[in-house]
C-alpha positions as CSV (number, residue, x, y, z in Angstrom):
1,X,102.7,81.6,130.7
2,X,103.6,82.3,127.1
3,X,105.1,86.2,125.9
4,X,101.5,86.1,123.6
5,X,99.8,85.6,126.8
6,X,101.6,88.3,128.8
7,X,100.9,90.8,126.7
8,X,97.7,90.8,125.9
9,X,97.0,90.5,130.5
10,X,99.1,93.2,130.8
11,X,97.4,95.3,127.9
12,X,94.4,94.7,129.4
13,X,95.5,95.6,133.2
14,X,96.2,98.9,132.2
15,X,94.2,102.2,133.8
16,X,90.9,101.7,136.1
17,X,88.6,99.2,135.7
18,X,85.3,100.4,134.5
19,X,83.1,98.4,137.1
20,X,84.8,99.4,140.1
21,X,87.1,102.1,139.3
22,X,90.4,100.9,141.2
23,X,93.1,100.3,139.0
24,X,93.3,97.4,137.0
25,X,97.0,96.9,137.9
26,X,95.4,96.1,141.4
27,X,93.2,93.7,140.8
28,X,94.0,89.8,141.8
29,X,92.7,87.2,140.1
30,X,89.1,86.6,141.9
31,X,89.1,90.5,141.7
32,X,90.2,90.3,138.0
33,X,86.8,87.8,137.3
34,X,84.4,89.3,139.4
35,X,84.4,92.6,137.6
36,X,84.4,90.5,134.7
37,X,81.6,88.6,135.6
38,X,80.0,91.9,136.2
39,X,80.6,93.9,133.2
40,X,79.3,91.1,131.1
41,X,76.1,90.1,133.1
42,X,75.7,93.9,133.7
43,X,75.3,93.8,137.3
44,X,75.9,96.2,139.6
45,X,76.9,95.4,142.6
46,X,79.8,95.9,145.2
47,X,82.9,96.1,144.5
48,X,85.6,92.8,145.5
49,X,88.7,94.4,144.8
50,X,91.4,93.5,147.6
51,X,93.8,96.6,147.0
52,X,90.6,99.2,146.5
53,X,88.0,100.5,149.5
54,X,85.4,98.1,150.2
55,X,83.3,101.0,150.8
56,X,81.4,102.8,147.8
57,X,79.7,106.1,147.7
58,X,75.9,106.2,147.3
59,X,76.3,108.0,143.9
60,X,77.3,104.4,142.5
61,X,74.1,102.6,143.5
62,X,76.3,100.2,145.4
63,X,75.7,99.3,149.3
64,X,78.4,99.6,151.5
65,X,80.2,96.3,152.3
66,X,80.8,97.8,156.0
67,X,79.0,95.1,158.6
68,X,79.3,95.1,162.0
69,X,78.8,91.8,164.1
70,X,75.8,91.9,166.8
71,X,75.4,89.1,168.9
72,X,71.9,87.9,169.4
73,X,72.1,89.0,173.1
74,X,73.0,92.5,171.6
75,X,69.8,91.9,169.5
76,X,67.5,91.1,172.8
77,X,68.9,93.8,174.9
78,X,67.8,96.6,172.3
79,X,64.7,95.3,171.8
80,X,63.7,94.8,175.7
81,X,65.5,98.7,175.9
82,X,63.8,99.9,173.3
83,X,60.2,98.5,174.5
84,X,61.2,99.9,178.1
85,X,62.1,103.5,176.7
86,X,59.0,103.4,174.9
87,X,56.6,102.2,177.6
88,X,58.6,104.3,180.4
89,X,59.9,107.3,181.4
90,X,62.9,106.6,182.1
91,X,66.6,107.5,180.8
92,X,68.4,105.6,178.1
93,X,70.1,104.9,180.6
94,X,67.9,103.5,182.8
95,X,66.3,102.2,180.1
96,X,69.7,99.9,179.1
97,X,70.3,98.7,182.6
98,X,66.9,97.5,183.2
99,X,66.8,95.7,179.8
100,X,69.9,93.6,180.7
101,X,68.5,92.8,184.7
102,X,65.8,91.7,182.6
103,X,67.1,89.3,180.3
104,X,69.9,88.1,182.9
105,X,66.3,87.2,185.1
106,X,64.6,85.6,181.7
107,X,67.9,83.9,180.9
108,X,68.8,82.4,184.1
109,X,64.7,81.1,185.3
110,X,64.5,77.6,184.6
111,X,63.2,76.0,181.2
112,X,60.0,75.4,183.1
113,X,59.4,78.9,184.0
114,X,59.8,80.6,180.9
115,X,57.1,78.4,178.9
């Protein structure tokens, strides 16, 4: 990379970016474009920084980039607890350890059975 280059990159690094408000010093290069690609298309969208918070208030209009796996079993046992709590008068408790007799039961009957 050339001194004419440099010093227009390092010009332009200076102070927070104006899409996602970390420091421009911070950004990498995939950060770099992405706010890029968003200040020209006028998106708004999360931010991708890698030395910033993932997270972003609600104030900016952004979601949260905060996920949390949950495993299709995960899926099937609220809903079967959720159903039971509903229908019943049982605890949440209760309610929980039912759900997963249940689907251990559903789970384990043969292919035959469950049509």
């Amino acid at each position: 990379m050339s001194a004419q280059s440099a010093a227009p990159l390092a010009a332009r690094s200076a102070g927070a970016c104006p899409v996602c408000r970390h420091e421009k010093a911070g950004h990498d290069a995939i950060a770099d474009r992405f706010c890029s690609a968003t200040a020209a298309g006028g998106f708004r969208r999360a931010c991708a920084c890698a030395a910033g918070s993932r997270e972003t208030t609600e104030e900016d209009g952004n979601m949260t980039s905060e996920l949390s796996f949950v495993s299709r079993y995960d899926q099937r046992l609220a809903l079967v607890r959720d159903v039971l709590a509903q229908d019943t008068g049982l605890t949440e408790a209760a309610c929980q350890a039912l759900a997963a007799r249940l689907l251990h039961v559903l789970d384990e009957a043969p292919e035959r059975l469950r049509r």
